[in-house]
C-alpha positions as CSV (number, residue, x, y, z in Angstrom):
1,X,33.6,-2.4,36.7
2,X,32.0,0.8,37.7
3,X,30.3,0.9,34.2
4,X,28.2,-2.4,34.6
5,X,26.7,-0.9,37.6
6,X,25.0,1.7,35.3
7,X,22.5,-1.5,34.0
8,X,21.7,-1.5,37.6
9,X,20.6,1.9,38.4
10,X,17.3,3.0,39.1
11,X,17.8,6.3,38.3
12,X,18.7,5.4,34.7
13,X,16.4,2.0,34.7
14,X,13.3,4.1,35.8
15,X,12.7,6.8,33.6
16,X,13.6,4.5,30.6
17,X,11.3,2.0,31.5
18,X,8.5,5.0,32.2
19,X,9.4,6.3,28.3
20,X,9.0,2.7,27.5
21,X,5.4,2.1,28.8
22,X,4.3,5.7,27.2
23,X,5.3,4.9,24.2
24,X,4.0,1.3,24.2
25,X,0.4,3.0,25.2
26,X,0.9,5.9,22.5
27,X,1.2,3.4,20.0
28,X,-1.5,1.6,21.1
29,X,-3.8,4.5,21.4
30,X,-2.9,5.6,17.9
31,X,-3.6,2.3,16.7
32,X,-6.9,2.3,18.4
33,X,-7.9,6.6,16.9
34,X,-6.8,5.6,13.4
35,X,-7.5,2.3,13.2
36,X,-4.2,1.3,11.9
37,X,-1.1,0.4,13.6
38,X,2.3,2.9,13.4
39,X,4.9,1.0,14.3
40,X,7.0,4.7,14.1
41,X,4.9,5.9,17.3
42,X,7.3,3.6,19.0
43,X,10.0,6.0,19.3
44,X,7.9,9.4,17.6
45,X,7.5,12.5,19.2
46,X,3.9,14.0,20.3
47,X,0.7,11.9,21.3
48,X,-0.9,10.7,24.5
49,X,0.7,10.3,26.9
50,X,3.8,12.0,26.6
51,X,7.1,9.8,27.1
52,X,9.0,13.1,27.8
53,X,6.9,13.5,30.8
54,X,6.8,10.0,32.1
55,X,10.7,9.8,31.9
56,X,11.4,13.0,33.9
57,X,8.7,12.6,36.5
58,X,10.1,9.2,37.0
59,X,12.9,10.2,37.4
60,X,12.0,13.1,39.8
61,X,9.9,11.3,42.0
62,X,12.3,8.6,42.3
63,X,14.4,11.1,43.7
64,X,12.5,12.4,46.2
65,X,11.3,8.9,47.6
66,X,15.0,8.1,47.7
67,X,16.9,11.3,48.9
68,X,13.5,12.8,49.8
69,X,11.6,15.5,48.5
70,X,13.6,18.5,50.3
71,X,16.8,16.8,48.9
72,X,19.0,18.9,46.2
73,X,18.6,15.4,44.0
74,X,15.0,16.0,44.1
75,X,15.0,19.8,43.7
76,X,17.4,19.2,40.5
77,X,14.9,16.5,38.6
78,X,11.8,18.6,39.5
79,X,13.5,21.7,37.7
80,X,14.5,19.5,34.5
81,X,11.2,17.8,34.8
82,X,9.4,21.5,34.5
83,X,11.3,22.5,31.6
84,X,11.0,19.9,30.0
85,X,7.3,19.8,30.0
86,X,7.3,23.3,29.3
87,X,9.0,23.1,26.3
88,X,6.4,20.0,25.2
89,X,3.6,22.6,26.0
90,X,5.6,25.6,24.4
91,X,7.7,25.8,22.1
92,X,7.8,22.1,20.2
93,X,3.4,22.4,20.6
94,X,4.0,25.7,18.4
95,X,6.7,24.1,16.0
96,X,3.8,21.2,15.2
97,X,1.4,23.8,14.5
98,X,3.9,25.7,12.3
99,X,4.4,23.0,10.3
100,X,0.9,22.2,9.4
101,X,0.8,25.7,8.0
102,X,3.8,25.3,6.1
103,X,2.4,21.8,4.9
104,X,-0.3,23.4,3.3
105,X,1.7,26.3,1.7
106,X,3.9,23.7,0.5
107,X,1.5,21.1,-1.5
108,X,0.4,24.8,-2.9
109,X,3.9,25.1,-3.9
110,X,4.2,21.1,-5.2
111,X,0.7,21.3,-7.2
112,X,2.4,24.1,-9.0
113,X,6.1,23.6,-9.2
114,X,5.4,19.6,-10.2
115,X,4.5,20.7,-13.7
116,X,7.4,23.2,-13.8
117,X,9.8,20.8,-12.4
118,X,10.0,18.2,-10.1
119,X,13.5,18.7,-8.9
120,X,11.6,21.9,-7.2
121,X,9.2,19.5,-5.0
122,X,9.5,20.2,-0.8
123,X,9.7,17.1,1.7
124,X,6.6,16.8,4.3
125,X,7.9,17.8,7.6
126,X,6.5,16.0,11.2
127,X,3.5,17.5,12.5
128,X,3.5,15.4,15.9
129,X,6.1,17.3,17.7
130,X,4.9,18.6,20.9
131,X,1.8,17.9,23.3
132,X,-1.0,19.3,24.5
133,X,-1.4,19.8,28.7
134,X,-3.6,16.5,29.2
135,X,-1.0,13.9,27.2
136,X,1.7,16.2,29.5
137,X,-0.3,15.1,32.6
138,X,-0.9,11.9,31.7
139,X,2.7,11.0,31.0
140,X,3.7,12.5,33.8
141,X,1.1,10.7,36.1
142,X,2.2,7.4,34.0
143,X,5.6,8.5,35.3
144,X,5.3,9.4,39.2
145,X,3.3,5.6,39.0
146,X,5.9,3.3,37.5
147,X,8.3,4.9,40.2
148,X,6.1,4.6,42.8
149,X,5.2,1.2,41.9
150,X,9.2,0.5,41.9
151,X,9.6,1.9,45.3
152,X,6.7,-0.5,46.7
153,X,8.7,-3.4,45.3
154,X,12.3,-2.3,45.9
155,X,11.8,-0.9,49.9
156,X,8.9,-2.5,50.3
């Protein structure tokens, strides 16, 4: 069956592998800042390095080793892999600093509606959203390395 050969393809086995290993060292380099392991960094957004970056660099560099790096398969994951990181940067870095603002505005808001009513209490919302450039360059130099490494052992 066509489908089974999807458990074989580097293009998907890669990149997940890459997310894998950043996540793996964010946890372990959270566990090492706060003393404390967080087994949610496993699969959380934000920290060093970034598993966005390592999976679409993989995934990009893979490309161009295989097709080669004037190929359209190549040209196609360097694009995704520069939004992607752009939006890590941009827009979801901004969203995490928006919500520590509204984190403080809210425990105002708590502290003061808890002894009106409780019903009235906000949730905490995720702070560890996007990245900052160095964990986008380290997951992204964790990501052109596992492919790399996979092409030395696959071609060899």
């Amino acid at each position: 069956m066509d489908f089974l050969k999807a458990f074989t393809n580097p293009f998907l086995l890669i990149p997940i592998i890459s997310w894998a290993i950043a996540q793996i060292l964010k946890t372990v380099i959270n566990a090492i800042m706060n003393k404390k392991v967080e087994l949610s960094r496993l699969v959380g957004d934000g920290g060093m390095p970034s598993g966005h970056s390592a999976t679409v660099t993989s995934l990009a560099a893979l490309c161009g080793l295989k097709a080669g790096f004037g190929s359209a398969h190549f040209a196609i994951a360097a694009i995704l892999a520069v939004i992607v990181m752009h939006d890590a940067l941009g827009v979801r870095r901004e969203t995490g600093k928006q919500a520590v603002s509204i984190i403080k505005i809210s425990e105002l808001l708590n502290d003061y509606f808890s002894e009106q009513d409780t019903n009235l209490k906000t949730d905490k919302l995720k702070v560890l959203v996007g990245h900052t450039p160095l964990q986008v360059l380290c997951g992204a130099v964790l990501g052109i390395i596992v492919a790399v490494i996979y092409w030395l052992i696959a071609v060899g």
